[in-house]
C-alpha positions as CSV (number, residue, x, y, z in Angstrom):
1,X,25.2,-36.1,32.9
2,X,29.0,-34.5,33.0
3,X,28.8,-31.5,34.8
4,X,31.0,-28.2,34.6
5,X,31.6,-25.6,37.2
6,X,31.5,-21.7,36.3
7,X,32.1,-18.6,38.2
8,X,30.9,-15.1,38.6
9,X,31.8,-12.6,41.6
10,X,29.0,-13.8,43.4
11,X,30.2,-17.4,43.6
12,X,30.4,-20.8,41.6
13,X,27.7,-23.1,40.1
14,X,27.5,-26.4,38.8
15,X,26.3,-26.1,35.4
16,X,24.9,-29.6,33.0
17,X,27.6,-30.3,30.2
18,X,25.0,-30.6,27.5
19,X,23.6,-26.9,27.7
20,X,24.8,-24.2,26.3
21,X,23.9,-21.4,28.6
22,X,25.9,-20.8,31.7
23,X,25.6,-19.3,35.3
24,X,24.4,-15.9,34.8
25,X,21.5,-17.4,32.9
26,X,20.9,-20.2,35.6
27,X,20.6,-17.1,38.2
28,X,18.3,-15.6,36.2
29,X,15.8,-18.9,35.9
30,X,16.3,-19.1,39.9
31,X,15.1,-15.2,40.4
32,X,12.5,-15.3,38.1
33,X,9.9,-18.0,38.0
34,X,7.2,-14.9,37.0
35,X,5.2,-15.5,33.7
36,X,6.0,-19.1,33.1
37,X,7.2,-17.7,29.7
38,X,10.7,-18.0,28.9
39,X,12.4,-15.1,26.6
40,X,12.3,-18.3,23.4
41,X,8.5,-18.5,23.6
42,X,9.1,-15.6,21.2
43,X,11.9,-16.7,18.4
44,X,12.0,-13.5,16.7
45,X,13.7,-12.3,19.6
46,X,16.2,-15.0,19.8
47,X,17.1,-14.3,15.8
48,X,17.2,-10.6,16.4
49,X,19.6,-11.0,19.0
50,X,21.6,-13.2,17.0
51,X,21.5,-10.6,14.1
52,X,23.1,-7.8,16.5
53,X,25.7,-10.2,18.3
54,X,27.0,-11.2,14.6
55,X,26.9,-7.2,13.6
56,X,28.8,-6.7,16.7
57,X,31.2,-9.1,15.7
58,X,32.0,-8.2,12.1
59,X,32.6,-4.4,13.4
60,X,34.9,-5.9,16.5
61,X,36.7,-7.9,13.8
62,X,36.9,-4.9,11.4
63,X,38.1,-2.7,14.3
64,X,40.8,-5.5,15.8
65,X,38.9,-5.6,19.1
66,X,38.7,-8.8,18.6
67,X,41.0,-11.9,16.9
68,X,39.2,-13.1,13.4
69,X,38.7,-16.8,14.5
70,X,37.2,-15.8,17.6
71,X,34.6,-13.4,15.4
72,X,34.3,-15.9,12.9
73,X,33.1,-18.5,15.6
74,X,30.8,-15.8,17.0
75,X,29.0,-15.4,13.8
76,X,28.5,-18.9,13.2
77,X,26.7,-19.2,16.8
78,X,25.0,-16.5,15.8
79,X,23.9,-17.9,12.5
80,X,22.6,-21.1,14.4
81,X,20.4,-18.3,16.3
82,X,19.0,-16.5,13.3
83,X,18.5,-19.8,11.6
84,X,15.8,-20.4,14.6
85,X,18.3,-23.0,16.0
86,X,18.7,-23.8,20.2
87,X,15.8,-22.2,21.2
88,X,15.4,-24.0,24.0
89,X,18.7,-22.6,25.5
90,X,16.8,-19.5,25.9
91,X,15.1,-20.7,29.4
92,X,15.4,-17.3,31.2
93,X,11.8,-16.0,32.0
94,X,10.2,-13.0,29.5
95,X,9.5,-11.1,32.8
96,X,13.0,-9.9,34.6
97,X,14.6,-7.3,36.8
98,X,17.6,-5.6,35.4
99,X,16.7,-4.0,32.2
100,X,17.1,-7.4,30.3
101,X,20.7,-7.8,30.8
102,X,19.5,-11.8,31.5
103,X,18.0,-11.8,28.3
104,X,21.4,-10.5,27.0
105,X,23.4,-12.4,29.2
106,X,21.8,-15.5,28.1
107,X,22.7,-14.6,24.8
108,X,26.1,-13.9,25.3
109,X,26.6,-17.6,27.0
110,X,24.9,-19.2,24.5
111,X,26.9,-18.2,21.5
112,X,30.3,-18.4,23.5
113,X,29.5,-22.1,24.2
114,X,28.5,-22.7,20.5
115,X,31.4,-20.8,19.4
116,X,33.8,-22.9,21.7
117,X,32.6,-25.9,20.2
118,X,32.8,-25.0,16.9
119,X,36.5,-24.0,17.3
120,X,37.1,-27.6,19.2
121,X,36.7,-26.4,22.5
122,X,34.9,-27.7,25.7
123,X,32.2,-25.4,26.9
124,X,32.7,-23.4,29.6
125,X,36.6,-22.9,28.9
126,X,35.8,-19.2,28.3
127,X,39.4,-18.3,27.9
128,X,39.4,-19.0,24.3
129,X,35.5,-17.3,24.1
130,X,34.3,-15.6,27.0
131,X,30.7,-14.4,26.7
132,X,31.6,-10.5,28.3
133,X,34.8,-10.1,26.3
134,X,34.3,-11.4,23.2
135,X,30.6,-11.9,22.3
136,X,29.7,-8.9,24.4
137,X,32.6,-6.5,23.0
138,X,31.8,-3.3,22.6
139,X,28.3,-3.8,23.6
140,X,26.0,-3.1,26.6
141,X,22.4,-4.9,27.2
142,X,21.3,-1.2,27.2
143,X,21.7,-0.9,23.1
144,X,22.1,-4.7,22.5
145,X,18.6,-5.5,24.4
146,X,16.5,-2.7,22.6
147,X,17.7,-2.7,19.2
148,X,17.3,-6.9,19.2
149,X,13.7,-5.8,20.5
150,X,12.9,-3.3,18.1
151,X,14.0,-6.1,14.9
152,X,11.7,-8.5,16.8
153,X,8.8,-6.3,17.4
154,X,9.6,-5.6,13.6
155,X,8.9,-9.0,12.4
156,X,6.5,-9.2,14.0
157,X,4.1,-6.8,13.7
158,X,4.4,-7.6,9.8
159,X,2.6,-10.8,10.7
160,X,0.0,-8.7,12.0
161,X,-0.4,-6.4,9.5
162,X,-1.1,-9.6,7.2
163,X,-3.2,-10.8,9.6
164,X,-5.4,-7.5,9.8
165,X,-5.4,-7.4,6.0
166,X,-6.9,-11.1,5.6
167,X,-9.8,-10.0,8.1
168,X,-10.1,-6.8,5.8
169,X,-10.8,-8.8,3.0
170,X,-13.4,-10.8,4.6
171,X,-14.9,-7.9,5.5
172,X,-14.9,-6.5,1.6
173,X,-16.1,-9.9,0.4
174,X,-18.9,-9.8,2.2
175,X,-19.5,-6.2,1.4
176,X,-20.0,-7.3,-2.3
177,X,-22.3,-10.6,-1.2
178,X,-24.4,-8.1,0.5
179,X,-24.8,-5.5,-1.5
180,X,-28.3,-5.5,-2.2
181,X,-29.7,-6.2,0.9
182,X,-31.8,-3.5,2.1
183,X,-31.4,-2.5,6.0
184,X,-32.2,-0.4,8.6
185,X,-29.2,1.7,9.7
186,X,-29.3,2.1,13.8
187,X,-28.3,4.9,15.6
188,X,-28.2,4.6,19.5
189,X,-29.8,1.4,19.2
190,X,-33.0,3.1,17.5
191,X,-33.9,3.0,13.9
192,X,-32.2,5.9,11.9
193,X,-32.5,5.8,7.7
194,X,-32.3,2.4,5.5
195,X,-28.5,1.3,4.0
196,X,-27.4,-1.7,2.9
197,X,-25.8,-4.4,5.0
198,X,-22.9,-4.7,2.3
199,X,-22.6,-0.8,3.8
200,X,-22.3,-1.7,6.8
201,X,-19.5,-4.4,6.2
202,X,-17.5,-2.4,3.8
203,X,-17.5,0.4,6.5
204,X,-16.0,-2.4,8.8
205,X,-13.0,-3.2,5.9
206,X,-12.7,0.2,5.5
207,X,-12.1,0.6,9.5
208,X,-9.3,-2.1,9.0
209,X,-7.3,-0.7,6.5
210,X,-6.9,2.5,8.3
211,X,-5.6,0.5,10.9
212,X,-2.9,-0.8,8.7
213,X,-1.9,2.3,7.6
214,X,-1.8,3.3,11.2
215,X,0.1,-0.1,12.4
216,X,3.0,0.5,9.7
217,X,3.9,4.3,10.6
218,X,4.2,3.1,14.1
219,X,6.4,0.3,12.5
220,X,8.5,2.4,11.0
221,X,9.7,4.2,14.4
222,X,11.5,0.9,15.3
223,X,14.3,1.4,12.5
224,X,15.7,3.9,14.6
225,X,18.1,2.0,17.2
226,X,20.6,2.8,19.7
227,X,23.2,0.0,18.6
228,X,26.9,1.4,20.0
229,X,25.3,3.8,22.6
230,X,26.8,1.1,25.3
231,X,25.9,2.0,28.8
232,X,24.4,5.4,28.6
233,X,24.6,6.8,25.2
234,X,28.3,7.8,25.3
235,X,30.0,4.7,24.1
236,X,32.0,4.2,26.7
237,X,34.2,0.1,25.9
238,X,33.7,0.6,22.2
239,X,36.2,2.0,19.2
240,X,35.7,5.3,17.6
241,X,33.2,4.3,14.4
242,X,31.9,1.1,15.8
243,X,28.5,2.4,16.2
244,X,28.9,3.2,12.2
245,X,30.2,-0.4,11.3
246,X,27.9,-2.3,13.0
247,X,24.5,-0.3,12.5
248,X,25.5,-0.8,8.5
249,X,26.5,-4.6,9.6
250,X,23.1,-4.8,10.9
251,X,21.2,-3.0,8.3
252,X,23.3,-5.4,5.8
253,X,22.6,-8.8,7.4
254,X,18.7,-7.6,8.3
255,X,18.1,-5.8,4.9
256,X,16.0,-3.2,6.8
257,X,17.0,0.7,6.6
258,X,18.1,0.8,10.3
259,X,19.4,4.3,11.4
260,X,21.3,5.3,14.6
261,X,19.7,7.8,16.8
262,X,20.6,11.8,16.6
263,X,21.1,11.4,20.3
264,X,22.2,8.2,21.5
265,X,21.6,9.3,25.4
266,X,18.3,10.2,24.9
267,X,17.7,6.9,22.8
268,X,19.0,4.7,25.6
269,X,15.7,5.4,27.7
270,X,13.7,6.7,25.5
271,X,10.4,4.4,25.4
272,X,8.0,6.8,23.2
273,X,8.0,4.5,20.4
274,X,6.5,1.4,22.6
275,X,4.3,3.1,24.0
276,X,3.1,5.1,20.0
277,X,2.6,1.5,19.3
278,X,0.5,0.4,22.1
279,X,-1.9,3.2,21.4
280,X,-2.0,1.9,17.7
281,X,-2.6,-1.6,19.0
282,X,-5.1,-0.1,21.7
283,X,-6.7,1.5,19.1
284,X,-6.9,-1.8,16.8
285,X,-8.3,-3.6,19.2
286,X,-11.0,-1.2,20.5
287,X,-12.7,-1.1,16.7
288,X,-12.6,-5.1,16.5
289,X,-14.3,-5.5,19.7
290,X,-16.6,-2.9,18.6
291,X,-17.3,-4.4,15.3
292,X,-17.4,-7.6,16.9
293,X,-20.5,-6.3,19.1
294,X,-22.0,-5.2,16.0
295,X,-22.1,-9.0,14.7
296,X,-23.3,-10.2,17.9
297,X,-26.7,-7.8,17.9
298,X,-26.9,-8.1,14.1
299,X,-26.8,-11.7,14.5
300,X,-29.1,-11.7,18.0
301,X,-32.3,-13.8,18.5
302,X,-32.6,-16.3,16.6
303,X,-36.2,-15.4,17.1
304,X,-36.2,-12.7,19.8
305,X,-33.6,-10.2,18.8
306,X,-32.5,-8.2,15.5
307,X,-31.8,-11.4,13.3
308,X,-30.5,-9.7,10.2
309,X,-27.5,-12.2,9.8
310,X,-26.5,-15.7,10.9
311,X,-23.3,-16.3,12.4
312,X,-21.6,-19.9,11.4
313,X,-23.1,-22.4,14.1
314,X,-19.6,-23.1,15.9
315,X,-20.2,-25.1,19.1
316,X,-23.7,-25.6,21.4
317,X,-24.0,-23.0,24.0
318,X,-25.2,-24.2,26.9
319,X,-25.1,-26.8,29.2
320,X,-29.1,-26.4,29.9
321,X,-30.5,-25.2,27.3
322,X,-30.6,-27.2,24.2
323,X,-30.4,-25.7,20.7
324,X,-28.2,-22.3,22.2
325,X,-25.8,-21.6,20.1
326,X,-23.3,-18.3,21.2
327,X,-21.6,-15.9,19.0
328,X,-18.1,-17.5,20.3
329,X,-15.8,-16.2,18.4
330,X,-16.8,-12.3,18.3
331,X,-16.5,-12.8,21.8
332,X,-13.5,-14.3,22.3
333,X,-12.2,-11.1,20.2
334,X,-14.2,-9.2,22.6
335,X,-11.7,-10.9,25.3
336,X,-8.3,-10.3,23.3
337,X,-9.4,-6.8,22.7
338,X,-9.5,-6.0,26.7
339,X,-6.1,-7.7,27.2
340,X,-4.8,-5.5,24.3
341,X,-6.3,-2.5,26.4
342,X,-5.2,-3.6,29.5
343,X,-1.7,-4.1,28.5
344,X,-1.6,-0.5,27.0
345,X,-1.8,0.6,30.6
346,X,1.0,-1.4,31.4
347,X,3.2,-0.6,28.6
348,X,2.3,3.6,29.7
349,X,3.0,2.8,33.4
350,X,6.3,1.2,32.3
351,X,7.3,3.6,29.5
352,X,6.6,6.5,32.6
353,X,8.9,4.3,35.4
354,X,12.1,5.1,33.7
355,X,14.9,6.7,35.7
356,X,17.5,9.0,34.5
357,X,19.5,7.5,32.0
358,X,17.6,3.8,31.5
359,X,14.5,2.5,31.6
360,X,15.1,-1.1,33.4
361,X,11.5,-1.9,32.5
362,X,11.5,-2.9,29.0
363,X,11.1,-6.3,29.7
364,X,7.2,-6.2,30.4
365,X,6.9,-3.6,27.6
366,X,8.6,-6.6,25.3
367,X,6.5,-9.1,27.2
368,X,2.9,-6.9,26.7
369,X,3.5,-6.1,23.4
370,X,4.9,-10.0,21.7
371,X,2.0,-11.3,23.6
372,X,-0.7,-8.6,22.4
373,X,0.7,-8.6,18.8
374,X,0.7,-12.6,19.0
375,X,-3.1,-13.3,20.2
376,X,-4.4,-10.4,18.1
377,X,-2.9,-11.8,14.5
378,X,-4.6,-15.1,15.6
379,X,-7.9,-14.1,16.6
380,X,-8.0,-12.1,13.3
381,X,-7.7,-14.9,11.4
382,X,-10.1,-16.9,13.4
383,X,-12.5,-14.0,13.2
384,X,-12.6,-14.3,9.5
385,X,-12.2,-18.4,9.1
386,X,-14.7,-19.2,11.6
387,X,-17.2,-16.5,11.5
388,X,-17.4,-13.8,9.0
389,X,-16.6,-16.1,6.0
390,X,-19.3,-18.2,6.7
391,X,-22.0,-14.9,7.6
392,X,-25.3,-14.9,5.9
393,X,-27.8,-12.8,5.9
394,X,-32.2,-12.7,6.6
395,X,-32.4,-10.6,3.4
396,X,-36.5,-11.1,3.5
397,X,-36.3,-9.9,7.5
398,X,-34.2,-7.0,6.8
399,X,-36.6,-5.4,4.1
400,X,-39.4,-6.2,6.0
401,X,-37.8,-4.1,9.1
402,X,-37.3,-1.2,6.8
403,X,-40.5,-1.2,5.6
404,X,-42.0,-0.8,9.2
405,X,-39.5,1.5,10.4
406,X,-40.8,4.7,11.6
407,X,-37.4,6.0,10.2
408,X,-38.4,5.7,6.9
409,X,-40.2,9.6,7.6
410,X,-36.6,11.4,7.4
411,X,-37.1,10.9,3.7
412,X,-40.5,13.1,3.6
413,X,-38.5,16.0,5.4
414,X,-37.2,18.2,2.2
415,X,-40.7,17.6,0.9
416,X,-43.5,18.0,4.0
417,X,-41.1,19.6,6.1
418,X,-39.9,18.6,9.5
419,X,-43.1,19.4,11.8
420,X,-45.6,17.3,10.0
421,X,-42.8,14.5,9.5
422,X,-42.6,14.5,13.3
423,X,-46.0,14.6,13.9
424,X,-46.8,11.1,11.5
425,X,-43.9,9.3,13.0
426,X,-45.8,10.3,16.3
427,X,-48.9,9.0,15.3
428,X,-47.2,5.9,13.3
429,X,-45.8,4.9,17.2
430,X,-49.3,5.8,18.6
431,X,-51.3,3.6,16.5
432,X,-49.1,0.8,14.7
433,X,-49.7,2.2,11.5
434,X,-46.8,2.0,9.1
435,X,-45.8,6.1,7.8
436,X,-46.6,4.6,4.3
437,X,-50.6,4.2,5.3
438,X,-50.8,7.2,7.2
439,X,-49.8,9.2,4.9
440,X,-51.8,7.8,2.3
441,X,-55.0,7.7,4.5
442,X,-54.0,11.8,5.4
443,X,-53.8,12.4,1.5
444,X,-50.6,14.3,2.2
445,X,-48.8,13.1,-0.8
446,X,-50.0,11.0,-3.5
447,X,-48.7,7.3,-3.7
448,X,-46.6,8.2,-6.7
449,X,-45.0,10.6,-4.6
450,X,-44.8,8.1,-1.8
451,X,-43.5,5.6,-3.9
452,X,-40.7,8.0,-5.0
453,X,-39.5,9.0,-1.7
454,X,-39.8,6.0,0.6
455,X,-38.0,3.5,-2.5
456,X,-35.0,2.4,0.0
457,X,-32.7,2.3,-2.9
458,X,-33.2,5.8,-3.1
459,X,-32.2,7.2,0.4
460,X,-29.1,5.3,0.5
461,X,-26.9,8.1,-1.6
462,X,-27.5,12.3,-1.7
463,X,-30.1,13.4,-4.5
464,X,-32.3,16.3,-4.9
465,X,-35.7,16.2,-3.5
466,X,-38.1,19.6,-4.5
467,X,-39.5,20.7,-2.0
């Protein structure tokens, strides 16, 4: 394959004619074999950065800091990016030193090239589009590389958010299915007052949608960008109102309400928003896992455990035991929920590491949270197609529970009062009686009364009991 030679001030390299990306990005793959990822395993980022290249452009051209058909070129490179187009030119590794200027860098050689051969030009010959002077005009990695970040995070956490409201409706589907199966509710494992298992599972959607709520005002932090801060915040290498003109180019070409920062120095390395929505994914994940431990006791036995509902039958469990089947999929959202966790310390750590004027570690904050956001909106829909779609419940098992419970006494408190309430559920444990015989056999109400009281229907909701 033809061959080019380019140049930086550390040297030459010999660069394959058919790419499009140059030396600073073939450095970058050298130094950083890390994750394995490269910076196109997550295309939003490559279309954000296409979006703030072209809105630098049309403010350049607007300005005169650079000539139209160079600027023209530029943003039809960048339309190729935004269009989800040469992805794989985008081979630089999603973990990096320097603050991601070879994120940027990579970028900036990319859409030169294109641009070059869109004008008729051989790539490489960067003196008709060089990827510092033209596509990188007025720019810095320090407000290119976050604000592309914050559109992609963006994007992406809308998928999520659609993601999180499928599972809620699975959730409130079931809640209606099993609405009139009666239940024991369970506090610290031991039996607590009857509910209803559609309760239970409508307190899960419920759960959920706060979530939402919580996922989109973190969302709506990332608006705020640093576009025409440059180096530092000052704007050092750009025109007087290019931070204006290209924030509105951006907002235009995006059709989000993007603002610039009160303070563009502090904006520079300012992480706080990353790390607000860590905690909100932190948080997401810790009530999935713990709704997904709920389904696996609900759902434990067959024989041996609680068995109030079936989990779909997904795969054999065991390699020695025939018949096993595991609650597979609540786990593996058991397992996606501790990466989420454990990335939340990195993202904090990182956010924290931040010198002076610039955080350089942005890159594994991007890398955490495209990766947590991406394997939570997936299990989320798995959770709901492969397991709590296809739920069902032991309705007969879970009266019969209720009606042994020795929990079923709370409800004689307003009436008996709490001494002689204690004392039968004492004596229910003592002797296997159920409270219903004992306090039948005592005379201490008649079975009208009893009836009245213990009807699970009835402790499910306030009423008045005379005393």
């Amino acid at each position: 394959m033809p061959a080019r030679i380019e140049h930086d001030f550390l040297g030459e390299m010999t660069i394959a004619n058919d790419v499009y990306y140059g030396i600073q990005t073939l450095r970058a793959v050298d130094n950083f074999p890390i994750s394995g990822q490269p910076i196109s395993s997550c295309p939003e980022l490559i279309a954000a950065l296409g979006y703030v290249k072209k809105a630098a452009a049309l403010a350049n051209m607007e300005l005169g800091a650079i000539p139209a058909p160079i600027g023209q070129a530029i943003c039809r490179a960048c339309d190729d990016l935004i269009a989800g187009g040469l992805l794989d030119q985008f081979p630089v590794d999603c973990i990096q030193g320097g603050a991601g200027t070879s994120t940027n860098m990579n970028a900036n050689e990319v859409i030169a090239n294109r641009a070059l051969e869109l004008m008729g030009h051989p790539k490489g010959d960067y003196a008709h589009c060089h990827p510092n002077n033209h596509v990188n005009c007025s720019q810095s990695t320090n407000d290119v590389y976050p604000t592309a970040f914050r559109l992609a995070l963006h994007q992406t956490l809308g998928g999520l958010a659609q993601s999180l409201e499928y599972l809620l409706a699975g959730f409130a589907a079931k809640g209606e299915e099993f609405a009139d199966v009666i239940k024991m509710g369970r506090t610290q494992l031991q039996d607590a007052v009857p509910m209803t298992l559609g309760q239970e599972f409508s307190a899960y959607a419920t759960t959920i949608g706060e979530d939402v709520c919580r996922l989109q005002e973190a969302r709506s932090l990332l608006l705020e960008i640093n576009l025409g801060a440059t180096a530092i915040g000052t704007g050092i290498n750009s025109r007087p109102g290019y931070s204006r003109l290209s924030t509105e180019a951006l907002r235009e070409l995006t059709g989000l309400n993007l603002v610039t920062s009160p303070n563009l120095i502090e904006a520079t390395w300012d992480t706080g928003a990353y790390v607000q929505l860590s905690g909100v994914l932190k948080r997401i994940a810790v009530k999935l896992s713990k709704i997904c431990n709920d389904l696996r006791l609900l759902s434990s036995g067959p024989r041996t455990g609680l068995g109030e509902i079936n989990l779909p039958r997904m795969q054999p469990g065991s390699s020695i035991m025939p018949g096993k089947v595991n609650p597979v999929i609540p786990e593996v959202m058991n397992q996606v929920a501790f990466d989420i966790i454990g990335k939340d310390v990195t993202i904090t750590m990182a956010a924290e590491s931040g010198q002076l004027e610039l955080n350089v570690m942005e890159p594994v904050i991007a890398h955490c949270l495209f990766t947590g956001i991406a394997r939570l909106s997936r299990t989320c829909r798995v959770l709901r197609d492969r397991c709590v779609d296809g739920i069902t419940a032991n309705r007969d098992h879970c009266r019969s529970l209720v009606a042994r419970s020795i929990g079923l006494v709370t409800a004689l408190n307003p009436v008996i009062g709490y001494e002689m309430s204690a004392a039968l559920a004492k004596e229910a444990m003592e002797t296997g009686e159920s409270v219903y015989e004992l306090v039948l056999r005592k005379g201490v109400l008649t079975q009208e009364q009893l009836d009245e009281l213990l009807l699970p229907e009835n402790m499910m909701q306030p009423r008045f009991v005379q005393g």
